[in-house]
C-alpha positions in Angstrom: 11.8 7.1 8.5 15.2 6.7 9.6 15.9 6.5 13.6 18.7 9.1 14.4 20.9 6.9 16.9 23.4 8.8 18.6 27.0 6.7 18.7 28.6 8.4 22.0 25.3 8.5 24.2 24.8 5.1 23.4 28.3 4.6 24.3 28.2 6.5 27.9 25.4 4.7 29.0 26.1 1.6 27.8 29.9 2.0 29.3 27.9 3.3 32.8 26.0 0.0 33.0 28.3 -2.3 32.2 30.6 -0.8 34.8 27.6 -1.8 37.3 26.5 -4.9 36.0 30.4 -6.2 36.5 30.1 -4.9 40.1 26.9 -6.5 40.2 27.0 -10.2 38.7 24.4 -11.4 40.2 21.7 -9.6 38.1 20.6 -11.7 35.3 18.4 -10.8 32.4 16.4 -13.7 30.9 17.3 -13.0 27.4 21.2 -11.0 27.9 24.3 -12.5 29.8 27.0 -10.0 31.1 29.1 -11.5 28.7 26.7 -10.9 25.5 26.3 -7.4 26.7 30.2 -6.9 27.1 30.6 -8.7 23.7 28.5 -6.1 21.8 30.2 -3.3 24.0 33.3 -4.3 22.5 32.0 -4.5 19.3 30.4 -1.6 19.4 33.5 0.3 20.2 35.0 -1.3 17.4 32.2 0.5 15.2 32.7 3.2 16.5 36.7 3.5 15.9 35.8 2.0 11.8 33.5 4.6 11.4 35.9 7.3 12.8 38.7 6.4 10.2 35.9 6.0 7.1 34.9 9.9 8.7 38.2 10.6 8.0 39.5 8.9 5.2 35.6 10.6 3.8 37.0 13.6 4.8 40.3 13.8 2.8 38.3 12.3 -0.6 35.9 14.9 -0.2 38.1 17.6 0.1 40.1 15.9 -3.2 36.7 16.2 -5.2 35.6 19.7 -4.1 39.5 20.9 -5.2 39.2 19.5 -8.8 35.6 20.3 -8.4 36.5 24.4 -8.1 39.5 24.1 -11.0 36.2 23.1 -13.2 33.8 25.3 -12.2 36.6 28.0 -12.8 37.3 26.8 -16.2 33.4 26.1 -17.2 33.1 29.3 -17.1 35.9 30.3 -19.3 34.9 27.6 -21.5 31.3 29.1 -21.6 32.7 32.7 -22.4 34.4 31.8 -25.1 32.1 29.9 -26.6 30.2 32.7 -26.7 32.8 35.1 -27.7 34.3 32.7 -30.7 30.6 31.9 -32.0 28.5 34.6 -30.9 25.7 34.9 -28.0 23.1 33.3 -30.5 24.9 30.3 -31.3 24.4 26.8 -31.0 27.3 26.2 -29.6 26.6 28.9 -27.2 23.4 27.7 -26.1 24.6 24.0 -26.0 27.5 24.7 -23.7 25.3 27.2 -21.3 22.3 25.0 -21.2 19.9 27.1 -21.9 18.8 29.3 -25.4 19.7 32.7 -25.6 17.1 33.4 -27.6 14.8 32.5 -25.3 16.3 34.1 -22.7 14.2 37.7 -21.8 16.5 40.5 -22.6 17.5 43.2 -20.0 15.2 46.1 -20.6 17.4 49.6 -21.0 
């Protein structure tokens, strides 16, 4: 199961200790120098500001595909109609191109 990390609360509080470990150098952790911790603060900002231009450049692409993605749906379905207009409702070619049999398909009761 994934762990849902949150980027800018991570961010705060990290920001709000570094702040008070640099006005505090003489706390030491046995594992963690100010400097490690200010490394991967930087770095981590650095993430942050990637991942906010991939967000974007996502973004544009995204809206690219669901464009072209609306033109086909549009003509799919005129495709589909006439398909069924040119060779009939119960025609192969009807049935390939909507995916599913006609004839199989239960009829609307009058």
């Amino acid at each position: 199961m994934a762990i849902m990390i949150s980027p800018s609360k991570i961010k705060q509080e990290t920001t709000r200790m570094l702040k008070v470990w640099k006005a505090n150098r003489e706390f030491r952790l046995h594992d963690a120098t100010f400097a490690d911790y200010k490394a991967l603060h930087d770095q981590m900002d650095q993430f942050i500001q990637e991942t906010a231009a991939k967000d974007r450049e996502l973004t544009e692409i995204m809206k690219r595909r669901n464009a072209v993605l609306l033109k086909l749906q549009a003509i799919n379905g005129r495709v589909r109609g006439g398909f069924r207009n040119f060779y009939g409702r119960d025609s192969i070619q009807f049935q390939q191109a909507s995916g599913t049999p006609v004839a199989r398909k239960p009829r609307k009761k009058a």
